[in-house]
TORKOLSE-598670 format. One record per residue (C-alpha): residue number from 1; residue in one letter; x, z, y. Coordinates in steps of 0.1 Angstrom, whole numbers, plus 2048, in hexadecimal, padded with zeros to 3 digits. Layout:
  pos  code   c1   c3   c2
  NUM     a    X    Z    Y
...
//
This chain:
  pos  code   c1   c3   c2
    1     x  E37  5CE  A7F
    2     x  E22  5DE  A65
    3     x  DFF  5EB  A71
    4     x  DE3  600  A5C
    5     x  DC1  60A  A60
    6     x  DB2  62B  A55
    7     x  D89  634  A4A
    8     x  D80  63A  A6B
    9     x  D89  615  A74
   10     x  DA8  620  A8B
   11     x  DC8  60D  A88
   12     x  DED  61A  A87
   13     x  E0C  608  A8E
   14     x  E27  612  A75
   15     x  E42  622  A88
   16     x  E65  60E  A95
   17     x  E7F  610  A7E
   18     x  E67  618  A5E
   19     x  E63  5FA  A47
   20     x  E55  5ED  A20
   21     x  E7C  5E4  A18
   22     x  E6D  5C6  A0F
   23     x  E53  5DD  9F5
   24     x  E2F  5CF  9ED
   25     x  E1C  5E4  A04
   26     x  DFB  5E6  9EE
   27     x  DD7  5E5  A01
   28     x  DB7  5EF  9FA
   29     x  D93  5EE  A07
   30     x  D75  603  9F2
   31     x  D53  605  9FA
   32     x  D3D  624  A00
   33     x  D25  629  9E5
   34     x  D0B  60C  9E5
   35     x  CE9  60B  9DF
   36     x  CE0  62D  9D2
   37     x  CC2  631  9C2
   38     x  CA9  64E  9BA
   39     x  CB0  663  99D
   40     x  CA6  651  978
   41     x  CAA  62C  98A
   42     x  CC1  617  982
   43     x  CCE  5F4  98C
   44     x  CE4  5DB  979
   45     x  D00  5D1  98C
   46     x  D06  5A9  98B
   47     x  D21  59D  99C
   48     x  D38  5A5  9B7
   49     x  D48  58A  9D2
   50     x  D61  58B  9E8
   51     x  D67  578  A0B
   52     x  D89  577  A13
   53     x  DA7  55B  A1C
   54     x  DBD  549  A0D
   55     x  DD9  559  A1C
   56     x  DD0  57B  A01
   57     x  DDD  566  9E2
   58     x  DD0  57B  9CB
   59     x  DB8  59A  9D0
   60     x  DAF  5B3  9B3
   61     x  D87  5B8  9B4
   62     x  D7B  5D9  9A2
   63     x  D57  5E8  9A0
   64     x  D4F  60E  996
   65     x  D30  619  98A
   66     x  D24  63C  990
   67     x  D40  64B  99D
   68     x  D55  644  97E
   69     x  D7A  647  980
   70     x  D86  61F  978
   71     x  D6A  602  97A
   72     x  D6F  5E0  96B
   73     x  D85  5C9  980
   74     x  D9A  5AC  982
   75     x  DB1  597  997
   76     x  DA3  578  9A9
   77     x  DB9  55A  9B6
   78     x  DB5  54E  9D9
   79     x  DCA  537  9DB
   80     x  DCC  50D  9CF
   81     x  DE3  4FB  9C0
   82     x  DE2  4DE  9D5
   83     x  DED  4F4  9F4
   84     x  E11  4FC  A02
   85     x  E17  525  9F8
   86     x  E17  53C  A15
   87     x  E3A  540  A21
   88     x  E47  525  A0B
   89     x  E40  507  A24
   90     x  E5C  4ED  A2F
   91     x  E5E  4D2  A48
   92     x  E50  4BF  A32
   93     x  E2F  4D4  A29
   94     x  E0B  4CA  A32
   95     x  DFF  4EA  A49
   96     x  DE2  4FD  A35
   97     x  DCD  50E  A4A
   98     x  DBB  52D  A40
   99     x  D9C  525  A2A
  100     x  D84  53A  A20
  101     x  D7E  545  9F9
  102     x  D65  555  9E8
  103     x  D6B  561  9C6
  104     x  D52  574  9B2
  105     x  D51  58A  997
  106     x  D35  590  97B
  107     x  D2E  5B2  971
  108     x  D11  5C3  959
  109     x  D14  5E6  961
  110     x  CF7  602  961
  111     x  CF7  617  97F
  112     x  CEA  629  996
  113     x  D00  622  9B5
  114     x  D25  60E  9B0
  115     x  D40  609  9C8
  116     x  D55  5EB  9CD
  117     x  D7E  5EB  9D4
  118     x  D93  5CD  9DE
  119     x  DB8  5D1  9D9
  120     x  DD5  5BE  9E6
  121     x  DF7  5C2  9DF
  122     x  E09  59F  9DE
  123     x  E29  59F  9EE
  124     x  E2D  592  A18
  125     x  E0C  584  A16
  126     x  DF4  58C  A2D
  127     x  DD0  59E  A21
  128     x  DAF  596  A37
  129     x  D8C  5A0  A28
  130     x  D71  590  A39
  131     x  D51  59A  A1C
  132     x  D47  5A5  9FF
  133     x  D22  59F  9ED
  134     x  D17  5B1  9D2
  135     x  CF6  5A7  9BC
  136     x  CE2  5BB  9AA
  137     x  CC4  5BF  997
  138     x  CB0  5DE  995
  139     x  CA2  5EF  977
  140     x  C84  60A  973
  141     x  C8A  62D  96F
  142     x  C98  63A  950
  143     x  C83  659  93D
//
């Protein structure tokens, strides 16, 4: 059974009979503009982290600046070697349970206001965000 949420935090079940075919079904979550700030500030965007399981395997963090069309990103492992892969266990397997991960990104970007995406699209594994932090360090106004 395949469920999805929308904006407005309502969530649809994806009818009987419809399926991925076994597709990567990719995911995202972006953040409203944050921390605008009057006209000629600025702030220097630091870093960017991310709260989520280890159940995600891999998440793809990006940051925009100003409303620009593609920000800086990359992809971020949540997973550890020492652990059984999700959906790969046997009899044998030591259970992992889920952890939580942080993984953080640095950034040095000039803004007025940025937004933050997280992206998922890793084959039948499951994707649950539980946070993202963002630091910054603000600047005086430009003349």
């Amino acid at each position: 059974v395949l469920y999805f949420g929308d904006s407005t935090g309502s969530i649809y079940e994806m009818g009987k009979g419809l399926t991925d075919h076994g597709g990567t079904i990719t995911s995202y979550v972006e953040t409203q503009p944050m921390a605008r700030m009057p006209l000629g500030r600025t702030k220097t965007l630091r870093s960017v982290s991310v709260l989520s399981n280890n159940l995600a395997d891999t998440l793809t963090i990006a940051a925009t600046a100003d409303d620009e069309a593609t920000g800086d990103s990359d992809t971020k492992d949540y997973t550890d070697p020492y652990e059984v892969e999700y959906g790969a266990a046997v009899a044998t397997s030591t259970y992992v349970p889920d952890r939580m991960r942080t993984r953080r990104l640095s950034f040095r970007k000039d803004c007025r206001h940025y937004q933050v995406r997280v992206t998922h699209s890793t084959k039948n594994t499951p994707f649950t965000l539980h946070g993202i932090e963002t630091g910054y360090e603000v600047k005086g106004a430009r003349r």
